[in-house]
N, C-alpha and C positions, 0 to 999 in steps of 0.2 A: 825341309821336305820340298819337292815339285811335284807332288799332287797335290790339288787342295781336297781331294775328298777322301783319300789317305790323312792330310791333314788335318780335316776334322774329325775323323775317326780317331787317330791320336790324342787332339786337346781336348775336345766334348765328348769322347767317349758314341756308343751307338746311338744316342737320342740326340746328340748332335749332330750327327751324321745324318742322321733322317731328315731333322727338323733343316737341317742345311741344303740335301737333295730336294725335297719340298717347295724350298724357296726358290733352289735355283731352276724347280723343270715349271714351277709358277711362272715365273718371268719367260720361260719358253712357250708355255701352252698363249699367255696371253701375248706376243710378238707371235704365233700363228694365227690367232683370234683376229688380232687387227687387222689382217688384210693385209700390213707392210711387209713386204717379201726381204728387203731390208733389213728390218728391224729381227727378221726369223734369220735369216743368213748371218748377222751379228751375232744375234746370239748363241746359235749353232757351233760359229766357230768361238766364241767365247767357251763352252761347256766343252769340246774338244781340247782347246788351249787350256782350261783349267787341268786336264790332266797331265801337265807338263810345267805349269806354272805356279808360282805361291803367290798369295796375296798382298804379301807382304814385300814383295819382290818386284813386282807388276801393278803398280798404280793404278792405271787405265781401266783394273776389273771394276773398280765401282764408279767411273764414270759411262763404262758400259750399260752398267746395270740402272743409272739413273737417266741414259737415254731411253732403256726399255720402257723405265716406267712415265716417261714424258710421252711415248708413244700409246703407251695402252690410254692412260687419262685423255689423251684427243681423240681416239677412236670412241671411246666412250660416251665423250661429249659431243662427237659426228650422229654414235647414233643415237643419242638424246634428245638432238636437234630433230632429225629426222621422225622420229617418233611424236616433238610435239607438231611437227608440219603435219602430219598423218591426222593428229587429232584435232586440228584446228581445220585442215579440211574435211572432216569428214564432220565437225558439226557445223561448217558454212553449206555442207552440202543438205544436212538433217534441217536447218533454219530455211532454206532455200525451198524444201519441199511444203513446207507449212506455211 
């Protein structure tokens, strides 16, 4: 096969189909999420290129997919970060009134 979403249609039948489009518009929504224009343009054309390619044919799909998810876990933890700054300042600011 050289689609993989034909292809999962084939070996998983329709619930793999699903559960695989799921996964893969996941790793999309979250490389929009992040902010890295990058990491959305990768993936873009990864989900384009999957309709032309097999997985099994093309290695690089799942080193794709584990740069997406290295990108979303640091966005994460950017705005983690930023959220505990937010609340560390705002109770030096709530101590400061008192």
């Amino acid at each position: 096969m050289h689609n993989m979403f034909i292809e999962n249609l084939i070996e998983t039948g329709l619930i793999g189909l699903i559960l695989y489009s799921v996964y893969i518009f996941s790793f999309w929504n979250s490389a929009k999420k992040s902010g890295d224009v990058f990491a959305a343009a990768v993936m873009a054309g990864m989900i384009v290129m999957s309709l032309s390619v097999s997985i099994y044919a093309f290695k690089p799909y799942w080193n794709i997919m584990i740069y997406i998810l290295c990108v979303q876990n640091r966005a994460a933890r950017r705005e983690e970060r930023k959220e505990r700054r937010r609340r560390r300042a705002s109770t030096r600011e709530g101590e400061a009134r008192i």
